[in-house]
N, C-alpha and C positions, 0 to 999 in steps of 0.2 A: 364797189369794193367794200364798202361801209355792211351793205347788205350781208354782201356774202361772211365778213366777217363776225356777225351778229347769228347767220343762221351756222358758223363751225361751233362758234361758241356754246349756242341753245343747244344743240347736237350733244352735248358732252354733259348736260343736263338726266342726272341720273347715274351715273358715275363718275362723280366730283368725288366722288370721299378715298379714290385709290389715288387723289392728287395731297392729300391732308398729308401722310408720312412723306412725300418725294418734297414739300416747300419743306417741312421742318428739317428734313436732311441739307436744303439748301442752305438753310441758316444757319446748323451747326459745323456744314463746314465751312462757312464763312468764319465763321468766330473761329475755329481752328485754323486757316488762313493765315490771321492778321499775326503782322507781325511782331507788333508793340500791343499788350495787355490792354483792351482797353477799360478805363474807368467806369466808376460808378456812374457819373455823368452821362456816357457816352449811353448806358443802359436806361439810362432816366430818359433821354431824348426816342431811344427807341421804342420804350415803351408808351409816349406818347403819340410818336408817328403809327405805332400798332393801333393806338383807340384813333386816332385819326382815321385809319384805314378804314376801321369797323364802320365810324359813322359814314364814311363817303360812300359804304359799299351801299348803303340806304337810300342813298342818293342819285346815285347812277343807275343808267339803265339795265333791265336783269340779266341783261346776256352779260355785260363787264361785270357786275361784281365779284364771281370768282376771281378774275385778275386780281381786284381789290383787295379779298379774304387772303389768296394765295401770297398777294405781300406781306401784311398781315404773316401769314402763317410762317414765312421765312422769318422777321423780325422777331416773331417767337421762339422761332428754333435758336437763337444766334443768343436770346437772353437765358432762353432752357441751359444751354452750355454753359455759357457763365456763371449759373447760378450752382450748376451742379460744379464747377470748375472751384468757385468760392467754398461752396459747402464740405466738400473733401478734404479741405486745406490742412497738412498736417504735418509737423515740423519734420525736416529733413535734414539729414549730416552734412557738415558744411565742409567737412577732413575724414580722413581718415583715419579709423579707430584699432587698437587695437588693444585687448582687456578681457574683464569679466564681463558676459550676458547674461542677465536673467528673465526668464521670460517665459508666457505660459502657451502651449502648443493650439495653434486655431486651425494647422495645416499640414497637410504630409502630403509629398509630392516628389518629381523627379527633376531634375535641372536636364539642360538639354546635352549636358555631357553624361547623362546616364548618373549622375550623383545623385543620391537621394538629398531631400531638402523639409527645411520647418521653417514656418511660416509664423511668428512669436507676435504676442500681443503684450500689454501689462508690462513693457519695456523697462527693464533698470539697468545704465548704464555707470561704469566709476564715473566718481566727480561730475555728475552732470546733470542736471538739474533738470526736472521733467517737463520745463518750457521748451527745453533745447534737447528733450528726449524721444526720439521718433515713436509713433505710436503702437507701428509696426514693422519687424524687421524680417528678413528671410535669409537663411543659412543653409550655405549646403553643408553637407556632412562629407570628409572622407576619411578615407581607413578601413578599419575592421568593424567597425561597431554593428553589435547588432540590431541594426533597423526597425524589425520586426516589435524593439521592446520599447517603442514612444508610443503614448498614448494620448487620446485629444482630450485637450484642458488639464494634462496635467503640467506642474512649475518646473522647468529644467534650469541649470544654469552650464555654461561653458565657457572656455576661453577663446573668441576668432576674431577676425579680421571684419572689418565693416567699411563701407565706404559709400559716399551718393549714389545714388543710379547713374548708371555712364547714358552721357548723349546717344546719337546714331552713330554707329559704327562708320561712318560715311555719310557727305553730306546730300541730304536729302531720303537719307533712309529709313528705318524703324527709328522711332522715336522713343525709348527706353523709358526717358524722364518723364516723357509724359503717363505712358504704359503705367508707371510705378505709382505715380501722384495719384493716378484715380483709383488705384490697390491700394490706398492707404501708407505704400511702404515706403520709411524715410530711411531706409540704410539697407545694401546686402551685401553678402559676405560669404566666410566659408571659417569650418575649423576642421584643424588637424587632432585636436583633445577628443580626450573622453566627455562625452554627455551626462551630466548627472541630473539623476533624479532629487529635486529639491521639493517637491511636496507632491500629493495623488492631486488629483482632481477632486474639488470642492463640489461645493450644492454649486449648479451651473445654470444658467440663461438658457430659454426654450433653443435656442439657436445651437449654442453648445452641447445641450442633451441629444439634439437630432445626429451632430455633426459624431458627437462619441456612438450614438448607433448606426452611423454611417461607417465610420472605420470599423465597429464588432462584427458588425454583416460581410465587410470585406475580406477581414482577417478570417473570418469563420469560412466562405467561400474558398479560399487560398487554401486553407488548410483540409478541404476536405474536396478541393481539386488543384494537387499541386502541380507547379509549372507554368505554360504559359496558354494553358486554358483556362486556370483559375484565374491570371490574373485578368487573362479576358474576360472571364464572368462575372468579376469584379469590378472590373470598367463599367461594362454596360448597367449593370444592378446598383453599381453608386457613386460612381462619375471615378472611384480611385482609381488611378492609373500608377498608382509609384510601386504595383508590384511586375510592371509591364517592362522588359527588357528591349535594349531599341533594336536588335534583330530585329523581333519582331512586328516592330511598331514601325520598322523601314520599308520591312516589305510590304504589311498595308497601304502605305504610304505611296510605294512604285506599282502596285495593283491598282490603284485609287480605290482603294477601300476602308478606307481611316475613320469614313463617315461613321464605317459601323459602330469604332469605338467609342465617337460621342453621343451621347446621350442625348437627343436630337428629336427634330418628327417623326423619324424613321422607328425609333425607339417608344415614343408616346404615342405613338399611332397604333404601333402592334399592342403595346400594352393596351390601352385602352380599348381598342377595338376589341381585342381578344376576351377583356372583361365586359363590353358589351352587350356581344352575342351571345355569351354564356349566362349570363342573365337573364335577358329576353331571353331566346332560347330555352334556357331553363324552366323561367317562368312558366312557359306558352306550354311544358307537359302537365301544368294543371291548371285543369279547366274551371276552377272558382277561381282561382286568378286571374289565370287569361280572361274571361269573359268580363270581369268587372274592374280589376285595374287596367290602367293603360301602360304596359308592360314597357313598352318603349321608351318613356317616358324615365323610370324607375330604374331601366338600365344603363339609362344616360346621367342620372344623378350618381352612381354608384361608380360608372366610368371616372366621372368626373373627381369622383372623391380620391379616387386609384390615380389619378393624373396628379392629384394636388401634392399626394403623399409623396409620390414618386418624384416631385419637381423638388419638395422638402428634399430626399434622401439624396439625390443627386449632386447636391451642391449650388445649384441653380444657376449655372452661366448661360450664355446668353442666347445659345440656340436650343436651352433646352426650356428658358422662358418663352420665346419665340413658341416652340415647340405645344409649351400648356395653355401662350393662351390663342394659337389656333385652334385646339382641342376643346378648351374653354367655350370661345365663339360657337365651334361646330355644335356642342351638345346644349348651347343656350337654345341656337336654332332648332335643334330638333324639341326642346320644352315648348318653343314657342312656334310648333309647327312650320317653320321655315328651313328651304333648301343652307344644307350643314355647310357644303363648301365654295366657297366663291370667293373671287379680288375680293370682295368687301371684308370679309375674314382675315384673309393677310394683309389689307391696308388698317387693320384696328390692332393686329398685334404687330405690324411694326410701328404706327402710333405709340400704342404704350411703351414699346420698347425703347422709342427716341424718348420718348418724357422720361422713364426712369433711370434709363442709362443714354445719355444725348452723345457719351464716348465711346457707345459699342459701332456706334457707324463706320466708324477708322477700322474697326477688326477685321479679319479674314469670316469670325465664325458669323457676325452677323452678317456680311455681305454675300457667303455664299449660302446661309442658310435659307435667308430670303429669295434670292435668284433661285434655289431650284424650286421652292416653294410656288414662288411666282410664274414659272415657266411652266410646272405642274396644271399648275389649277389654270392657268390660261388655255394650256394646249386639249386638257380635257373636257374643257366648256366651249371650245372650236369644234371639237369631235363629238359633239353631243349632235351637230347638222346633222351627222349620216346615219345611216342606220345599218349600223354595228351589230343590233340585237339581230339581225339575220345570221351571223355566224354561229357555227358550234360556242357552247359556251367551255369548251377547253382553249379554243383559238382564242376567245375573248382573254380568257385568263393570262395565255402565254403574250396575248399582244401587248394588253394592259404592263405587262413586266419588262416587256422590252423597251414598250415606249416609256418608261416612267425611267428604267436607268438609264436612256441615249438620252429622252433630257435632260434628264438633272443630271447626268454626265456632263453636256453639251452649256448649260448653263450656269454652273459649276467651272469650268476651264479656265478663262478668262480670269477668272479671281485666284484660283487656284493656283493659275502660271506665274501669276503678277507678286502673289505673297511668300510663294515658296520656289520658283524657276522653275518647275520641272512640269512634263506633262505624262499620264500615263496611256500608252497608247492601246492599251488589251483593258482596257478597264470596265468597257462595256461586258466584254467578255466575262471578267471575274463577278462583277456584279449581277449577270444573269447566273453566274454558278452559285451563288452565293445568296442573293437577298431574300427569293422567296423561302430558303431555307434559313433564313431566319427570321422571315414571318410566322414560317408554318411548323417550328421546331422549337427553337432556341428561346423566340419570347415568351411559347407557353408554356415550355417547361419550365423558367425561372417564374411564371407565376404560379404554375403547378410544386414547383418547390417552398415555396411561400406558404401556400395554402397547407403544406401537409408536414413545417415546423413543426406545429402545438402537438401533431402526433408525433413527433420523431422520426419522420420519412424521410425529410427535405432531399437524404440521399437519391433518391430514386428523380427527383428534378435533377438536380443536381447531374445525375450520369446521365441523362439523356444532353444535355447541355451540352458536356464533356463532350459528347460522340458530335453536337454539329458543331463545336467551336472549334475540334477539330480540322473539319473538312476546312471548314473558312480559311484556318492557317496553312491548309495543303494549298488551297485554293493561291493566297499569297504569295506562298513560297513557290509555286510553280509559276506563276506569272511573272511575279519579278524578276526571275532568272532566265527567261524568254530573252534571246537575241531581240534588240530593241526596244522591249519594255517600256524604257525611259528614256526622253530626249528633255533638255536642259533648254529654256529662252534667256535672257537677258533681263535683266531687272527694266520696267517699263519708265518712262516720265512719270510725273504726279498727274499731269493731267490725261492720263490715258483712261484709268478707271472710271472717272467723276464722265467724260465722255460719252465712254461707250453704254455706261451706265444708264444716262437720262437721253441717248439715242435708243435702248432696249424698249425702257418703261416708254417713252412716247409710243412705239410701236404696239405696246401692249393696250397702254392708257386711252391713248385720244382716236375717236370715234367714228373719223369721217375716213375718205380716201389718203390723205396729206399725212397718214400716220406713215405711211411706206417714207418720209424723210427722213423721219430717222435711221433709215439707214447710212445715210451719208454722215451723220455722226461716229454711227459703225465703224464705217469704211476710214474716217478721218481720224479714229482712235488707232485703226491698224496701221495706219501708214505712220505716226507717229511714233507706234512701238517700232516700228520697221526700222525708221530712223533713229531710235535712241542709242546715241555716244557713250559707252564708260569712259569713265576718268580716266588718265593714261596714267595716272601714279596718282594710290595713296598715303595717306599715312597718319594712323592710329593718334586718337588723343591723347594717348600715353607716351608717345614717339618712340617704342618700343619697336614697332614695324611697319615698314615703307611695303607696298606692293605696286608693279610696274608693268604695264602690257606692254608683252614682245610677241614675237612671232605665235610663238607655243605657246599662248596667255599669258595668265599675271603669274609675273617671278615678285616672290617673295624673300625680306631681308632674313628671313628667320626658320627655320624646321621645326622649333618648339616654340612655346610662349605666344598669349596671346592668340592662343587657337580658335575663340569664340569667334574674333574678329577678322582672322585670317578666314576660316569658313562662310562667313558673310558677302564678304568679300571675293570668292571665290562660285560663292551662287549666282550673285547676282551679275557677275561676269556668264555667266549661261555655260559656265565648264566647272563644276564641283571635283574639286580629284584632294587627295591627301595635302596636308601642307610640308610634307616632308617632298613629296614631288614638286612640287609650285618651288620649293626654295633650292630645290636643285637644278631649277634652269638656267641657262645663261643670260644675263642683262645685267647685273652686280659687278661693280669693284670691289671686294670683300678684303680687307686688310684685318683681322683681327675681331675687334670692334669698331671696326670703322668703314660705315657702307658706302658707295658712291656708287651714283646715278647720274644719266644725261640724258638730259632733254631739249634738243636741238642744239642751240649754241650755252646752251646754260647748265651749268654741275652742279646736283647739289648733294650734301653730304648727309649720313647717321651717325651720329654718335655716341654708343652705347657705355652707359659706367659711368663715375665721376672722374676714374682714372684716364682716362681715353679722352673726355673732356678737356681735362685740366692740363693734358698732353699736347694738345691741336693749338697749333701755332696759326691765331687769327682763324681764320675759314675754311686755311689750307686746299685754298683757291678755288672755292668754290661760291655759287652765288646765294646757296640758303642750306643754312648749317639746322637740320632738327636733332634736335635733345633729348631724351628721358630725363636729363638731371636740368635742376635751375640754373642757370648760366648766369649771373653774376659779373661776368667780364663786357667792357662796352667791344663788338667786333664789329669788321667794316663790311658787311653784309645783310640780309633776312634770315634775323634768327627765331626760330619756334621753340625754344624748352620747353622742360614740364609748366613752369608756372605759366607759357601764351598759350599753351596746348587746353590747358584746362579753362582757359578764356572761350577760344577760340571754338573747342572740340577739332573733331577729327578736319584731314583737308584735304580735297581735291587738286591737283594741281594738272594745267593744261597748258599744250602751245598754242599760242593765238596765231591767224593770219600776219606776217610782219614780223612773226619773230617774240613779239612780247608772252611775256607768262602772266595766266591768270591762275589766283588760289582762290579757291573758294573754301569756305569756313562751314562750318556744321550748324553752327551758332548763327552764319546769315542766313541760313534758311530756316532757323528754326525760331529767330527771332527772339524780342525780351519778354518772357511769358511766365505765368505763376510756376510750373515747374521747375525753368532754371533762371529762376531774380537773384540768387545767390552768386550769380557771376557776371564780368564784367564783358559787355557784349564787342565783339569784333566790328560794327556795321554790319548797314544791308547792302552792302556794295560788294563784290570783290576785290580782290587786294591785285593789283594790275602793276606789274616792275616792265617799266621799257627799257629801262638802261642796265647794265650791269652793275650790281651791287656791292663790286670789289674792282675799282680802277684807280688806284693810287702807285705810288713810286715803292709803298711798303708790302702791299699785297698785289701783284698781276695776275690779271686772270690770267689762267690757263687758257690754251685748247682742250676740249673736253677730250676728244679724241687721242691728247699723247697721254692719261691716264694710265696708271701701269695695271 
């Protein structure tokens, strides 16, 4: 056994380095994990057991040392987080504000209610002192204003609403506060004022110069293709998306075609590629060039330069980093006469991408950017066996395009069902109608536009663009309106993705026969989503709205208010429908402002207003009274108000075997962490009532059941 264990080992000799990014993932989510922050201390011991590791791997015989290194490399990913966790730290609202903003624009975008939004830096808040003034704050706008007149770096001021970043919506879901903490942002809000212009933009930071020629490119685009082709062309050409209406960013979406709008491989790939060949190419019709430079060579430096600009004007999020430095990789190798694309390529830009951002592992965009990436480049270095070059080289062409979107379709899903519920079933389909003509169309005519600025053309890119971004939205628009288009899953466990995930790479990674086990991680990821439970009743950290699975899913306390989190709530239930439907179903005692709910032999109650509060006699027999207001009065019950709500965050509540009710807190799974230390934590237990919480001579429980 010793043996054979020594020869899987040496086996894997030669491709160790696609194991480098999968321990450092291990170790940053370990540190995202934990539930209690841990210390300096805690870091100082790991970093000793790290150089421990180093030296033992010296020590030990060669087939174990990667184990060694691989621990090692986990203990570094778990200090990489930390460090970057530390490093971001920046003060956050600890209440609720409401005043004069001022502040200078670093950002223009959409909120996901379709509100435009600004992203403010150089923060000055009334009376507050800039220890205790967040660094960075983000505001939606609504009203009439018109949009179109903010500019980036310049001073605005207004008057709105601000507040912490909210928990998960749910316990165990998106984590908001952390989301914000690694944005820098310590407050968001919204206003219903006019926006004033308080100063132009100043002489500005290399960063700000690029970002104000990222919005002129945009606005310039928009304007001289309006609607929602420009602001598609705008998307792709500079990551803005806040002239993009969510029609049509829904229907991408039920296409599964959304990929196109970010700015991605897909995107650095056609760009740079397109500028490659045109170079070479070009080069190669003259023959004192051709013959004495190395032409190739020459058009991979000039790729590369096209990639960097592009990554600059983009905005640079995380799959379009991902994105430059496979491109990076690829055109190093071809400097340095080596094959461009390989695992080894995608295991050095998801390295860097854990070093520089250890928090983009938790996203959708790094997990699915990488999974198609990887699924790619594995399945076309499988098919390099056969010999393919016997076909037409049209067949080649059309195969290459098919297999490329049913992978990364295919590879792609899993993450895509898990972060947003839905799957698109024709999406193979759109993406064959679509991608090659946007290799063969759309990228080069926005670099064909580019190039024929300085003359005054750009139009003439420009309108061929128009003509396929186009089709793409026909393309869209006709798929998503397909009988069955879209079917909805259920929000999975936590441990469904971490799973299936290090069940895929094993299969990709390790080298012998025994890689085929990890399918049984596969299979053990799907059997757990199969089984995953929602909560039978939630209810908002704000105790504004309770939601309750009934027959016909979650009935909702509310039709309005509180839509963000009614819609979450509603996905991850694997049925998305209006909240105005959800709150018209039957499962509610609805008196006014006062909800009531039953869960087995237990009532519990909503009570909306101070007046409705301050009305309720006792519990009004029920076993758990939640509040939007501070309750103040001692009652012979489990009471949640605003002030345990905001302890607590939002709460799951369940029937146990036996009858007992369990709450689970937001705050016990998310634990006491640099994001939310500002609050006072619930445990890591759930809150377990066996008895009824109203049995005296002043208050008798009810029967749920004689509720009026």
């Amino acid at each position: 056994m010793r043996a054979a264990l020594q020869n899987a080992l040496l086996a894997q000799r030669g491709h160790l380095i696609g194991w480098v990014p999968v321990c450092l993932a291990l170790g940053i989510g370990w540190y995202f994990a934990f539930k209690q922050e841990p210390g300096g201390a805690v870091f100082i011991m790991f970093g000793l057991a790290g150089f421990g590791c180093w030296i033992f791997s010296r020590l030990v015989p060669v087939a174990y040392a990667p184990l060694v290194i691989g621990l090692m490399l986990v203990l570094a990913g778990a200090g990489l987080a930390k460090c970057r966790a530390v490093g971001v730290a920046e003060p956050v609202l600890s209440f609720r504000y409401y005043g004069p903003i001022q502040g200078r624009v670093v950002d223009i975008d959409r909120s996901a209610s379709d509100a435009p939004r600004l992203t403010l830096d150089r923060v000055v808040l009334e009376n507050m002192g800039p220890s205790r003034t967040p660094s960075r704050v983000r505001v939606s706008i609504h009203g009439d204003q018109v949009f179109d007149s903010f500019e980036a770096g310049e001073t605005i001021i207004l008057t709105g609403h601000l507040s912490p970043p909210s928990g998960p919506a749910e316990p165990g879901g998106f984590d908001f506060q952390r989301h914000a903490w690694f944005l820098g942002l310590g407050g968001v809000g919204y206003t219903r004022t006019p926006v004033l212009r308080l100063a132009t933009p100043e002489r500005q930071s290399l960063s700000m110069r690029i970002f104000a020629i990222r919005m002129a490119v945009s606005t310039a685009v928009q304007a001289a293709m309006p609607g929602e082709t420009g602001a598609f062309a705008a998307a792709i050409m500079t990551g803005d998306r806040s002239g993009l209406a969510q029609e049509p960013l829904e229907d991408l979406r039920a296409a599964n075609l959304a990929h196109l709008l970010a700015i991605s491989g897909l995107h650095m790939g056609l760009l740079t590629g397109f500028v490659f060949a045109t170079i070479r190419y070009g080069l190669a019709l003259v023959p004192a060039i051709a013959l004495r430079w190395q032409t190739k060579k020459v058009a991979a430096i000039f790729a590369l330069i096209v990639g960097a600009f592009y990554l600059a004007l983009s905005g640079g999020n995380v799959a379009t980093e991902r994105a430059f430095i496979m491109v990076a990789v690829m055109f190093v190798a071809v400097l340095l006469d080596r094959r461009a694309l390989t695992l080894r390529a995608v295991s050095i830009a998801a390295t860097v991408v854990l070093i520089w951002q250890p928090e983009a592992l938790t996203g959708p965009g790094f997990q699915m950017s990488f999974s198609a990436t990887t699924a790619l480049v594995a399945t076309f270095a499988y098919l390099r066996r056969f010999e393919l070059y016997q076909l037409p080289k049209w067949a080649r062409a059309v195969l290459s395009v098919f297999l490329s979107s049913a992978i990364a379709g295919l590879a792609t899903a899993p993450f895509a069902a898990a972060h947003f519920n839905q799957i698109s079933h024709y999406g193979l389909i759109a993406n064959l109608l679509t991608v090659p003509l946007m290799g063969a169309l759309v990228m080069p005519a926005a670099v064909l536009a580019i190039c024929l600025t300085p003359l005054g053309l750009w139009d003439v890119g420009l309108w061929i663009m128009d003509k396929g971004l186009q089709w793409i939205l026909f393309v869209a628009h006709w798929v998503a309106g397909l009988d069955g288009a879209l079917s909805h899953v259920v929000a999975p466990h936590g441990s469904v993705l971490p799973i299936l995930t290090l069940g895929l790479l094993w299969i990709i990674l390790w080298q012998t026969r025994i890689r085929f086990a990890g399918l049984l991680a596969v299979i053990a990821a799907g059997m757990i989503w199969q089984q995953s439970v929602r909560p039978t009743i939630l209810v908002a950290d704000t105790g504004s709205l309770i939601g309750q699975l009934g027959p016909d899913g979650r009935v909702l306390s509310r039709a309005t208010g509180s839509g963000f989190v009614a819609g979450i709530w509603l996905e991850n239930d694997g049925a998305p429908v209006a909240q105005t439907v959800a709150a018209a179903r039957e499962g509610f005692f609805v008196d006014g402002r006062v909800t009531r709910a039953v869960l087995g032999d237990w009532a519990i109650i909503a009570v909306s207003g101070k007046t409705a509060l301050a009305g309720l006699d006792g519990c009004g027999g029920a076993d758990i009274l939640i509040s939007n207001q501070i309750d103040e009065i001692a009652r012979p019950c489990e009471v949640f108000d605003l002030g345990r709500l905001r302890n607590t965050g939002a709460l799951a509540i369940d029937l146990m075997e036996g009858g007992d009710l369990r709450i689970t807190t937001a705050h016990q799974i998310t634990g006491n962490r640099l994001w939310n230390q500002g609050q006072d934590q619930s445990g890591d237990r759930p809150i377990i009532l066996s008895a009824p919480a109203v049995d005296n001579d002043q208050y008798v429980r009810i029967n749920p059941t004689s509720l009026p």
